[in-house]
DRENPA-3360 file (N, C-alpha, C; in nm, 2 decimals, always signed):
BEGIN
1 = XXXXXXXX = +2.77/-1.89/+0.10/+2.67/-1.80/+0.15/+2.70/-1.65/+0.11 ~ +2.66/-1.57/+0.13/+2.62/-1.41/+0.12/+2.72/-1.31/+0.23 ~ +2.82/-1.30/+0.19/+2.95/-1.25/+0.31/+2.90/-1.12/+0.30 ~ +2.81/-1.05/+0.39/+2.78/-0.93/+0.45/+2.93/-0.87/+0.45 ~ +3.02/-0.90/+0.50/+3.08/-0.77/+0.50/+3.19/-0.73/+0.40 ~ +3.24/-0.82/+0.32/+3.27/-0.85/+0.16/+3.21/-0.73/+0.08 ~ +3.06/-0.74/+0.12/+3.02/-0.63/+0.04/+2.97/-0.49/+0.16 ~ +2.97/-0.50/+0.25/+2.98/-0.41/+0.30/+3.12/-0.26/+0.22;
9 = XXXXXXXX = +3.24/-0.38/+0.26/+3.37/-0.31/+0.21/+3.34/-0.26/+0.04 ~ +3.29/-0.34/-0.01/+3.29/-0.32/-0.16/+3.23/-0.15/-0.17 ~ +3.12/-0.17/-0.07/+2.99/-0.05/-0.16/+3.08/+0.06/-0.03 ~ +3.15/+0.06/+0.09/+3.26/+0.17/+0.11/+3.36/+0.19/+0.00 ~ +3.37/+0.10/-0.05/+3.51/+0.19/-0.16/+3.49/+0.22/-0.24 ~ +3.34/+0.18/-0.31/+3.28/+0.22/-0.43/+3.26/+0.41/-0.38 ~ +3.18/+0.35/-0.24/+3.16/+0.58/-0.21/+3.27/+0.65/-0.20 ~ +3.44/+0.64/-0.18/+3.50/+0.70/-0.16/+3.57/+0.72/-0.29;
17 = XXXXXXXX = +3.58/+0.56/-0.38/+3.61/+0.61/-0.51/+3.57/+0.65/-0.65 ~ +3.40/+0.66/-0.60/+3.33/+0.78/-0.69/+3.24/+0.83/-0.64 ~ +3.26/+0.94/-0.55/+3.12/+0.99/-0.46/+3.01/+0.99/-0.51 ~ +3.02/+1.09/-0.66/+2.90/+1.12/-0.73/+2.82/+0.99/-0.81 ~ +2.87/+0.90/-0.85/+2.86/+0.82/-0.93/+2.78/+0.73/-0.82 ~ +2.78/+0.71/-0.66/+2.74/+0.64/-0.58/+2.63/+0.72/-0.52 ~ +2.66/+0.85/-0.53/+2.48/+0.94/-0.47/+2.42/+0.92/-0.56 ~ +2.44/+0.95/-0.75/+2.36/+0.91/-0.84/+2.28/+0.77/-0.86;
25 = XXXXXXXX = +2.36/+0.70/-0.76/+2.28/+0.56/-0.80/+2.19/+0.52/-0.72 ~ +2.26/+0.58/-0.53/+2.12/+0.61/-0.43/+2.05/+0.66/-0.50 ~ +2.06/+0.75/-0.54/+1.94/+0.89/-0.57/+1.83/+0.77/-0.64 ~ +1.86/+0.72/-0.76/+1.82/+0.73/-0.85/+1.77/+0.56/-0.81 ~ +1.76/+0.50/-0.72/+1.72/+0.39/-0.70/+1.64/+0.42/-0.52 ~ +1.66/+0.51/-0.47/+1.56/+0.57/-0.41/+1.41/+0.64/-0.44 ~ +1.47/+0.72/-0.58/+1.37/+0.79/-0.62/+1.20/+0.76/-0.67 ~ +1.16/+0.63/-0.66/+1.04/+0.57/-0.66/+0.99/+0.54/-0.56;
33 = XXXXXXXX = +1.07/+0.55/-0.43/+1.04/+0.47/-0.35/+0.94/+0.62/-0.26 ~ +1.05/+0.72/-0.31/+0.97/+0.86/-0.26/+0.88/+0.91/-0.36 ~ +0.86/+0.87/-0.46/+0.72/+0.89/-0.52/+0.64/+0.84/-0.50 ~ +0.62/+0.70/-0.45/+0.52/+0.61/-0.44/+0.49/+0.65/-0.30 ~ +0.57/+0.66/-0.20/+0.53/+0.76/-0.07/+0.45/+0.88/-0.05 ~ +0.52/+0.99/-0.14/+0.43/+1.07/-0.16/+0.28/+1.09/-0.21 ~ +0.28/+0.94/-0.35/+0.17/+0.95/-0.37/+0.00/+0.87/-0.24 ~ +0.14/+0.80/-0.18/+0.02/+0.69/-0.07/+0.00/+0.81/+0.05;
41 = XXXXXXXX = +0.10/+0.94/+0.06/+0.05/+1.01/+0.19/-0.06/+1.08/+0.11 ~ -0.08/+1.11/-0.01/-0.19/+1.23/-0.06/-0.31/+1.14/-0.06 ~ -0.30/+1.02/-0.13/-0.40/+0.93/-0.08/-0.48/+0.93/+0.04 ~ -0.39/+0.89/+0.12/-0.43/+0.88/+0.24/-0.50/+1.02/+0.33 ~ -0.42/+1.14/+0.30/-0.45/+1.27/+0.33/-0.59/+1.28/+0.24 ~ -0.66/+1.26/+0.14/-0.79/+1.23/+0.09/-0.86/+1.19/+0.16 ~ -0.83/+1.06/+0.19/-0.94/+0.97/+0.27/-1.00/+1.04/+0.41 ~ -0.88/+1.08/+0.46/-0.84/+1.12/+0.58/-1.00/+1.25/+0.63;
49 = XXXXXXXX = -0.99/+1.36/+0.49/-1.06/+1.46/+0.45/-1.22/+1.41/+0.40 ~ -1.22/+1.30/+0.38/-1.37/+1.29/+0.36/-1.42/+1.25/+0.47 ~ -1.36/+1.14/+0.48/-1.42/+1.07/+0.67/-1.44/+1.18/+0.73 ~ -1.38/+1.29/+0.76/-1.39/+1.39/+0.85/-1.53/+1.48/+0.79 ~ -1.56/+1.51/+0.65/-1.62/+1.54/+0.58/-1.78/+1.47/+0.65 ~ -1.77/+1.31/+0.64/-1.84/+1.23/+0.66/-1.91/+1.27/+0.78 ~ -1.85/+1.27/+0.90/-1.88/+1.26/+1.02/-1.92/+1.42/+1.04 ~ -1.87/+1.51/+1.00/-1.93/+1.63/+1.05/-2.10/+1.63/+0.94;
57 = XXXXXXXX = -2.10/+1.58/+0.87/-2.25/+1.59/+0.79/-2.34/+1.50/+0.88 ~ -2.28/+1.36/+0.92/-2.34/+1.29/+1.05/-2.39/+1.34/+1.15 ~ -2.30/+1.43/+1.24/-2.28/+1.50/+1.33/-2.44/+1.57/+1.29 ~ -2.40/+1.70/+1.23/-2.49/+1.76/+1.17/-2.63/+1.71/+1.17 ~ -2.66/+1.57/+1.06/-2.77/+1.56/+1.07/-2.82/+1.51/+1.23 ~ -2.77/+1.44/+1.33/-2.80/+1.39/+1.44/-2.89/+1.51/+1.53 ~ -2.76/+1.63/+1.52/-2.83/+1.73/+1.61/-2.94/+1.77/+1.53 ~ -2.96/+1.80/+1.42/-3.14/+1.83/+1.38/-3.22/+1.77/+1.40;
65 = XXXXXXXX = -3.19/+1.59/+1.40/-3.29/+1.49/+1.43/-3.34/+1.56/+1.59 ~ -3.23/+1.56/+1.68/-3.25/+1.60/+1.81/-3.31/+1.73/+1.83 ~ -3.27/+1.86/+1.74/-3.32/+1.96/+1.73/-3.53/+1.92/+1.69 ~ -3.49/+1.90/+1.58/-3.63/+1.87/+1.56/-3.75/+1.82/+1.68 ~ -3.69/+1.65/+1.74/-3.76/+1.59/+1.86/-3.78/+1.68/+1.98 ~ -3.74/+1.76/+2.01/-3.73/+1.87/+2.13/-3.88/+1.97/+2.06 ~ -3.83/+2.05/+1.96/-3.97/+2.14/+1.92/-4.09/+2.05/+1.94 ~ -4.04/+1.94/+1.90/-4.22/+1.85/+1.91/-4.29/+1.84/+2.03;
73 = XX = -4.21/+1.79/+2.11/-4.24/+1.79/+2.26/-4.26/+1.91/+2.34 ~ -4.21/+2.04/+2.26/-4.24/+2.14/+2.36/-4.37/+2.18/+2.28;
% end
């Protein structure tokens, strides 16, 4: 099986006996994971801005419908 802490030990001695060489490898095997994040928050911050878009033009037309029905009646 998969001895968890076999390699726990390994990837500690790997960071103490090459720091940089082990942030380079985070970094660099992280670094998509924060692009594809970034790109799903701006996405999402889109969507986010039209629905709101949406609903105030809704909004909007509702109270005219309402504005409108009131002049008639008076």
């Amino acid at each position: 099986m998969f001895d968890i802490k076999a390699w726990a030990e390994y990837i500690v001695e790997w960071a103490a006996k090459d720091p940089y060489g082990f942030l380079t490898t985070v970094i660099l095997a992280l670094t998509p994971l924060f692009i594809i994040s970034a790109a799903l928050s701006w996405k999402l911050a889109k969507m986010i801005e039209a629905r709101e878009r949406e609903q105030k033009k809704k909004q909007k037309r509702q109270e005219n419908i309402a504005k409108a029905k009131r002049t008639k009646k008076d």
